[in-house]
C-alpha positions in Angstrom: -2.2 -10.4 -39.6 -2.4 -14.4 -39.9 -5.7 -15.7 -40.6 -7.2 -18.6 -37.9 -5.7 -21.7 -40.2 -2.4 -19.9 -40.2 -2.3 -19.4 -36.6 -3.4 -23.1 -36.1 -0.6 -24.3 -38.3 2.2 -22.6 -36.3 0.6 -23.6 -33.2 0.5 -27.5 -34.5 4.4 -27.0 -35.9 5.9 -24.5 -33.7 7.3 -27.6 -31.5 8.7 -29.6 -34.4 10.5 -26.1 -36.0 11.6 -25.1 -32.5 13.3 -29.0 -32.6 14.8 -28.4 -35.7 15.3 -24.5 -35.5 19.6 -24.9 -35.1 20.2 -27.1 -38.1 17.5 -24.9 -40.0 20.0 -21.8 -39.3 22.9 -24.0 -39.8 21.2 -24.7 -43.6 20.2 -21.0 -43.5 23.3 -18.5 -43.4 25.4 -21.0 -46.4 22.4 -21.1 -48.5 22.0 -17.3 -48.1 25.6 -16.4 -49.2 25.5 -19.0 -52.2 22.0 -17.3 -53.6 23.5 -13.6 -52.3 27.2 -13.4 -52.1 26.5 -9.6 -51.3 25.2 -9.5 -48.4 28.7 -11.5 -46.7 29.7 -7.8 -45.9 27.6 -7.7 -43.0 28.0 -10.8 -41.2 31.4 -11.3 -39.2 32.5 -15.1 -40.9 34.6 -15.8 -37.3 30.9 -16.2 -35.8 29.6 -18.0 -38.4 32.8 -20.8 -38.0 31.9 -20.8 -34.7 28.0 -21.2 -34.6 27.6 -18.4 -32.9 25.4 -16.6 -35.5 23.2 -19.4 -36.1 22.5 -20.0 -32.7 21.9 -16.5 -31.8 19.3 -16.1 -35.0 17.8 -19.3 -33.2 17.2 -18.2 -30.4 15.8 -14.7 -31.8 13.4 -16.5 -34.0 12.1 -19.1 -31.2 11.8 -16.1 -28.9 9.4 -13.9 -31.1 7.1 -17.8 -31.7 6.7 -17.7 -27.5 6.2 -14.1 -27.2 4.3 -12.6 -30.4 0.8 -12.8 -29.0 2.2 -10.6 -26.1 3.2 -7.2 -28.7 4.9 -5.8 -25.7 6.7 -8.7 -24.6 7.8 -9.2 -28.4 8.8 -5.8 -29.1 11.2 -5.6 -26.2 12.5 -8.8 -27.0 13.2 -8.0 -30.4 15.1 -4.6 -29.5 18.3 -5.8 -29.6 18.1 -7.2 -33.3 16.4 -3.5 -34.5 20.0 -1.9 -32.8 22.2 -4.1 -34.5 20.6 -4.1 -37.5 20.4 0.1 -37.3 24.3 -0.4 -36.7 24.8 -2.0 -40.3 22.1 -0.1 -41.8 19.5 -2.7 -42.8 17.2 -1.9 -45.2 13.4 -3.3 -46.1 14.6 -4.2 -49.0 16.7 -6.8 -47.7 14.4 -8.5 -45.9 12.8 -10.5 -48.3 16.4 -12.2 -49.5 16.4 -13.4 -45.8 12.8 -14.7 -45.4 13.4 -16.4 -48.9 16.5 -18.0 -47.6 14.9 -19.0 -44.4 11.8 -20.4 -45.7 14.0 -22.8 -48.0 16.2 -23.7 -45.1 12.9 -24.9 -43.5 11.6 -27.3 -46.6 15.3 -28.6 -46.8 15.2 -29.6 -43.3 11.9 -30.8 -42.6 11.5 -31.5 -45.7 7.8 -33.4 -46.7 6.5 -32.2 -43.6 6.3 -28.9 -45.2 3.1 -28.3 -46.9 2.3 -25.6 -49.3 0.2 -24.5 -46.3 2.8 -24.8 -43.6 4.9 -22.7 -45.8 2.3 -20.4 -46.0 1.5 -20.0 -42.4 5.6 -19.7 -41.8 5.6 -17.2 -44.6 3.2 -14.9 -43.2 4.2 -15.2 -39.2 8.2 -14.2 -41.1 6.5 -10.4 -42.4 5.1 -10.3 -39.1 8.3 -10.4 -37.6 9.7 -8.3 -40.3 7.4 -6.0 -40.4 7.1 -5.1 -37.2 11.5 -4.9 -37.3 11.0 -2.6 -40.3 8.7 -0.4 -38.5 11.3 0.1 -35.4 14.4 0.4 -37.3 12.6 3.4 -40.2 11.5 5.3 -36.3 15.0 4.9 -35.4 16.4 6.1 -38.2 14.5 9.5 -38.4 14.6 10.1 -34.6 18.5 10.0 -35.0 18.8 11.9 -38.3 16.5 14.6 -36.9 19.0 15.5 -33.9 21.6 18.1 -34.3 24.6 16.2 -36.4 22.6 13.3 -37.1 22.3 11.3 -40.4 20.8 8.7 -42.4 22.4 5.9 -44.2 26.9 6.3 -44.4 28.4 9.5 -43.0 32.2 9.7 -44.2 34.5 10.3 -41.7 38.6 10.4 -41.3 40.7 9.4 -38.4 41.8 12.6 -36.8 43.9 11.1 -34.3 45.7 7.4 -33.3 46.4 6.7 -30.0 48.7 3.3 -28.5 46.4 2.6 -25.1 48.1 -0.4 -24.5 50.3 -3.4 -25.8 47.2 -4.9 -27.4 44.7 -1.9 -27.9 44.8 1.5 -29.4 42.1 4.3 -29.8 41.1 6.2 -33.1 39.0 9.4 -32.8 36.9 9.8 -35.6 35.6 12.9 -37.1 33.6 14.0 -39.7 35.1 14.9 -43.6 32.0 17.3 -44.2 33.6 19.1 -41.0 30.2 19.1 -39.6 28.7 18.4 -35.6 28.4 15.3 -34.5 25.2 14.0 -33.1 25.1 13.2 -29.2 24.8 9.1 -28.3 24.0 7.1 -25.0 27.0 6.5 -23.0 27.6 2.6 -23.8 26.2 2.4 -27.3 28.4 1.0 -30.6 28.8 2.5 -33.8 28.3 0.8 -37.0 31.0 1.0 -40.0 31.6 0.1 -43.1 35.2 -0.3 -44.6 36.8 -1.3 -47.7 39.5 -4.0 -47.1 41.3 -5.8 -50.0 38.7 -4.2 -52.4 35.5 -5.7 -50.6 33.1 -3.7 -47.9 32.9 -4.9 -44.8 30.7 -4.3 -41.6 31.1 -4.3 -38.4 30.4 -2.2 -34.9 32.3 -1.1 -31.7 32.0 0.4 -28.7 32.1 4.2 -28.3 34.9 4.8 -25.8 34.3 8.6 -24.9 31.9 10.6 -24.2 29.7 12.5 -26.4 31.1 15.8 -27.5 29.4 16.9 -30.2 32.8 16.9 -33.1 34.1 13.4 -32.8 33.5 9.7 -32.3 36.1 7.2 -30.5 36.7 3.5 -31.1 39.5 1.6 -28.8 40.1 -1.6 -30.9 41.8 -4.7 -29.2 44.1 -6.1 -32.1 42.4 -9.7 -32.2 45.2 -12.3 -33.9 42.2 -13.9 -35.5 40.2 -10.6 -36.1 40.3 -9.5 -39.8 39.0 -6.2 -39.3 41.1 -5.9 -35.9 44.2 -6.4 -37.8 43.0 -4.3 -40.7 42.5 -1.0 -37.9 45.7 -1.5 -36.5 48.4 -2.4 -39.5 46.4 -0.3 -42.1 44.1 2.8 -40.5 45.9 5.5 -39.7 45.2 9.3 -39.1 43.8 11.0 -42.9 42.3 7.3 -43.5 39.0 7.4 -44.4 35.6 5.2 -43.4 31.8 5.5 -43.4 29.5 5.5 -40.4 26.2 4.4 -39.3 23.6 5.5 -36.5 25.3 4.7 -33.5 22.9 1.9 -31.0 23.4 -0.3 -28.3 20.9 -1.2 -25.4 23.9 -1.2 -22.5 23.1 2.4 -21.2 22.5 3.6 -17.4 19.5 3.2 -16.2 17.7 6.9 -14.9 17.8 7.2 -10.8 20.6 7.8 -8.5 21.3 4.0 -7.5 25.1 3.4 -7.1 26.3 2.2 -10.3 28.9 -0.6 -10.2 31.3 -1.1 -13.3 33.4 -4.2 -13.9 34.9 -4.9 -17.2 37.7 -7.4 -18.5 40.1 -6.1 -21.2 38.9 -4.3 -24.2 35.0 -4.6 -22.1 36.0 -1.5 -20.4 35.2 0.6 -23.7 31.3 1.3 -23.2 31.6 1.1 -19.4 33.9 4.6 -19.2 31.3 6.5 -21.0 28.2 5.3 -18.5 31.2 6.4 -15.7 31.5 9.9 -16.7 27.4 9.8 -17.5 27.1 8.3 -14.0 29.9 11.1 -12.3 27.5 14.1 -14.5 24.6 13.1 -12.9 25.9 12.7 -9.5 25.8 9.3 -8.9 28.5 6.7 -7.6 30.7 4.9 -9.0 32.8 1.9 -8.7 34.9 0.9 -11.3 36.7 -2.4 -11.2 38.1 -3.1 -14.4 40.6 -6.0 -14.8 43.7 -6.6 -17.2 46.1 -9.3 -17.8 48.9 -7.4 -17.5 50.6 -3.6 -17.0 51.3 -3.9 -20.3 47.6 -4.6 -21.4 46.0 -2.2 -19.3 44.4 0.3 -21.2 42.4 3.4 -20.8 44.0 4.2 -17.5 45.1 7.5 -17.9 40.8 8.6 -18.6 39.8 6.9 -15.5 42.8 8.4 -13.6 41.6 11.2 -14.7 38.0 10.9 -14.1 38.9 10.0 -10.1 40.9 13.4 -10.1 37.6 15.4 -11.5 35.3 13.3 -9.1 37.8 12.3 -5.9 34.5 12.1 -3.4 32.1 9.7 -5.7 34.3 7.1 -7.6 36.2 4.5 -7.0 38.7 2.6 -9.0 40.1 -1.2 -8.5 42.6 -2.8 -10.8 43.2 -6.2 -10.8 46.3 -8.1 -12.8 45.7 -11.7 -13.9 49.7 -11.6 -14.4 51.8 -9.6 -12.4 54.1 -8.8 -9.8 53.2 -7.2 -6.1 54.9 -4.4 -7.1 52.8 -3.7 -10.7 50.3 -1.5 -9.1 47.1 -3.5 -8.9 44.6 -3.6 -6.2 44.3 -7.2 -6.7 46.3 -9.9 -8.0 44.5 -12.7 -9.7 40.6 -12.8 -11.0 37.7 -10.9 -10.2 35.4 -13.5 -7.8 32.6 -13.3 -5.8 34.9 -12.1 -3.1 36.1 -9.3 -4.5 32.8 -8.6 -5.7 31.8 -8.6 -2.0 34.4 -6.4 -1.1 34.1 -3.5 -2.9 30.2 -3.6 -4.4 27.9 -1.3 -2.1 24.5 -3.6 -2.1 22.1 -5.0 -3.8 20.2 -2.0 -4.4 23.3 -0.6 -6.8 23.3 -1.0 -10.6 25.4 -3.4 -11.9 27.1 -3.4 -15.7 29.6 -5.8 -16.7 31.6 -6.6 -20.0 34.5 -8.3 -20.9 35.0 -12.0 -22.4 32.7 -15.1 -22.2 34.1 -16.5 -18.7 34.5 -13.6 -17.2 31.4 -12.2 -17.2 29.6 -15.4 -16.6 32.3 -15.8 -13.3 30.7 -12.0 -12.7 27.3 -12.7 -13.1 27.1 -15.5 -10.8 29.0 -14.2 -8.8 26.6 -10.8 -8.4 23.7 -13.4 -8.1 25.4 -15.4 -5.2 25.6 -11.9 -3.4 22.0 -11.1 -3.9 22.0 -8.8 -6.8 18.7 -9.1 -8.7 18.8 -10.4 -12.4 17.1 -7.0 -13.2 20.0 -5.5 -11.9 23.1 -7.0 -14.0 23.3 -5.7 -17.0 25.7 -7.2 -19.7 26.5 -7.0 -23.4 28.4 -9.4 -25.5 31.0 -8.6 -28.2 29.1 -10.5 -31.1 25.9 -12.0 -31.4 23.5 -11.8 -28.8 22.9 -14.9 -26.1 22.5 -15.5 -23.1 25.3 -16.0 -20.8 25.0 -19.7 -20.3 24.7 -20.3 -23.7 
């Protein structure tokens, strides 16, 4: 807990940091990897080029200043860090390397204007956050490893089966070496893994595109032409290939009731929306599911939702729209999905709304569900990458 002085200090410097709080995560994330080259393996370095990572630590950090005198508030806020961190398996341990680097990202920056006790007080409100991460992520790691097939730390797996979904996406089901179950997950979660590429480990997560089933977990990877692990899973993984998980997590999951629930994705955004359909169909509930591609060719994933219409003919609904293609290619729709074809096909306001897919599409959704009346508390989205808000 911070004493009075420390809480007076952040409250006098909390504007000037929040000023500063971009170039400070700019100085951050280089001065990390020089002091600890090891811990490169769990960031992606595409979103570091692009700012993204920064920006998105930025925001997280400026968030838990406005909020941490609310705990619920701040908790909440902060859930979407403890389930990606749970995804590369953080560890306590690791925390001090980044409030190290942090706190020296601060005095380079501001540089005089940081006292011994403004260091202090910016010391202390960092194990707070920490702390209180720590705390949720060691829950969440013993409420997973206690279920039936659950785990802590890396699980070896193999791929048991490759499959080509499209021209640009192909799916990998993953099962177990030890041969035994596999714990359940929440329809629209990732999964953390670690690989070994050119000799060096590497993290990342993606979606679950199935089910749960209790033997198996599946991954449908879009083949990036700038994605190093993209490339890696489709020239080099194959089935007998080996890799090690992590808890699966992941906030984008259906929300308990028996509201309609309304599915858009764009491209490879479709992989956590399929399970929440079939969780959605289980329960009863109605679906539309509007999932858009640029081509034929790069539609993937349409043989499980074919299937899914032919278990549940009465309670879903499925629209396809081509970007690029002929009349005669099959689609619903021709063109983009717009507020007009969102009018068209969602049921009302009072449905539940999930959306994924890249930047401009889902921003073109989201306004587009707000034009029409849907309530903000009733779009959900989740970005590929580091967390942000739409706009941003």
């Amino acid at each position: 807990m911070l004493t009075d002085a420390q809480e007076a200090i952040i409250e006098q410097t909390a504007p000037v940091v929040a000023e500063h709080l971009e170039a400070i995560t700019q100085r951050f994330y280089p001065l990390m990897f020089e002091r600890y080259p090891e811990v490169m393996a769990f960031f992606n370095q595409k979103h570091q080029g692009s700012g993204d990572q920064p920006r998105a630590l930025a925001q997280a950090v400026l968030a838990y200043v406005q909020l941490r005198k609310t705990p619920g508030a701040a908790s909440e806020a902060l859930s979407t860090a403890v389930h990606k961190h749970v995804s590369l398996g953080i560890q306590p341990e690791q925390y001090p390397i980044v409030g190290e680097c942090l706190l020296a990202a601060v005095a380079q920056e501001l540089g005089d204007a940081v006292t011994p006790e403004v260091a202090d007080a910016w010391g202390a409100l960092y194990q707070e956050l920490a702390d209180l991460l720590i705390a949720a992520e060691a829950q969440y790691y013993s409420a997973f490893a206690s279920r039936t097939g659950g785990w802590r730390g890396l699980r070896r797996f193999r791929v048991a089966r490759r499959r080509e979904e499209s021209q640009v996406i192909t799916s990998f089901e993953l099962e177990p070496e030890d041969g035994g179950p596999v714990a359940d997950f929440e329809p629209g979660q990732y999964v953390g893994m670690r690989l070994v590429i050119d000799g060096e480990p590497v993290y990342r997560h993606f979606s679950l595109s199935a089910p749960p089933n209790g033997r198996s977990y599946r991954v449908s990877i879009k083949r990036e032409p700038d994605g190093y692990v993209s490339r890696h899973w489709h020239e080099s993984m194959d089935v007998g290939d080996t890799l090690d998980l992590l808890p699966p997590a992941g906030e984008l999951t259906l929300v308990p009731g028996d509201d309609p629930v309304v599915l858009v994705s764009g491209g490879v955004g479709q992989t956590p929306l399929l399970p929440i359909a079939h969780h959605a169909l289980e329960h009863g509930r109605e679906v539309v599911y509007i999932h858009a591609a640029l081509s034929p060719d790069h539609h993937a994933l349409a043989d499980d939702v074919r299937a899914l219409c032919a278990r549940h003919p009465d309670r879903i609904r499925a629209v396809t729209v081509y970007e690029q293609a002929g009349s005669d290619a099959g689609a619903d729709h021709i063109g983009r999905v717009d507020r007009s074809l969102l009018a068209r096909y969602a049921p009302a306001s009072e449905a539940q709304y999930y959306f994924v897919g890249p930047g401009g599409f889902m921003t073109a959704v989201d306004e587009g569900l707000a034009a029409l009346g849907v309530p903000a508390e009733r779009r959900h989205y989740e970005r590929f990458g580091p967390s942000r808000p739409l706009a941003g």
